[in-house]
C-alpha positions as CSV (number, residue, x, y, z in Angstrom):
1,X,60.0,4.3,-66.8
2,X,57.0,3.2,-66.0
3,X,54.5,3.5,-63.2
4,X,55.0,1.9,-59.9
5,X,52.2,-0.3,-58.9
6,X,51.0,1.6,-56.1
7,X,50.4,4.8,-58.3
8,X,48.3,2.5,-61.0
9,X,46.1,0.6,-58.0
10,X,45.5,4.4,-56.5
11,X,44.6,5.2,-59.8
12,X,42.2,2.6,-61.0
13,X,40.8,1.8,-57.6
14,X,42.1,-1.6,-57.1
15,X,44.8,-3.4,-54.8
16,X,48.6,-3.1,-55.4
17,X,48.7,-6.8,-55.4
18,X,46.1,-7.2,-57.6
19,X,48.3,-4.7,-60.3
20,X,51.3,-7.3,-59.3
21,X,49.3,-10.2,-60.2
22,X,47.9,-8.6,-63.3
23,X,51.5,-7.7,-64.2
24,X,53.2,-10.9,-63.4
25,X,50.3,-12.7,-65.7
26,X,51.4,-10.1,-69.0
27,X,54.8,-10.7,-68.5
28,X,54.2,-14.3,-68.0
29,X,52.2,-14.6,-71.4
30,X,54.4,-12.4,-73.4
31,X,57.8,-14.5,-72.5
32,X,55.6,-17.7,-73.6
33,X,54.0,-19.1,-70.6
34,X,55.2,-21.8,-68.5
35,X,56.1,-22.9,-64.7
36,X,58.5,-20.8,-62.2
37,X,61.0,-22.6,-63.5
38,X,61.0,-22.1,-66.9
39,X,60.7,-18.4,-66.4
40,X,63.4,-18.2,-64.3
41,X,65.5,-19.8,-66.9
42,X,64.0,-17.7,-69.6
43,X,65.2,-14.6,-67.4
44,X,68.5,-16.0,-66.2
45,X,69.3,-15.9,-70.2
46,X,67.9,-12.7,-70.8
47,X,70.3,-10.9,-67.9
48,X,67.2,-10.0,-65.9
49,X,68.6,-12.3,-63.0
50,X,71.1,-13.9,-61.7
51,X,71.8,-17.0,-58.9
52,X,71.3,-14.5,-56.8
53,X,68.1,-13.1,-57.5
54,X,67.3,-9.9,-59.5
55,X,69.9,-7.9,-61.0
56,X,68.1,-4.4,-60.5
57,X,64.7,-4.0,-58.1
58,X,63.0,-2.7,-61.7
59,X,64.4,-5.8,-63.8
60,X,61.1,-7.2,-64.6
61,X,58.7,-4.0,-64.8
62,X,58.1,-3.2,-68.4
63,X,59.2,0.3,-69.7
């Protein structure tokens, strides 16, 4: 798995929400772009959530 945002802000010197946005912007480009609601489509179709919100607390961290 990979590693939690705190570990890679500590790491690089940088802010954990600063990893978070970083991260949320790759995942965002790789599934094609788009507003909130299109993603969340995109990842109620891939499994990654449900009505209910996430399916697991590491749905959307890439491995």
């Amino acid at each position: 798995m990979g590693k939690a945002n705190k570990e890679i802000a500590a790491e690089l010197g940088i802010g954990v929400r600063t990893v978070e946005s970083h991260r949320a912007e790759n995942a965002r480009e790789k599934l094609g772009g788009g507003n909130a609601a299109q993603l969340t489509h995109i990842a109620m179709e891939l499994g990654l959530v449900d009505k209910t919100g996430p399916l697991h607390p590491d749905a959307l961290v890439p491995h």
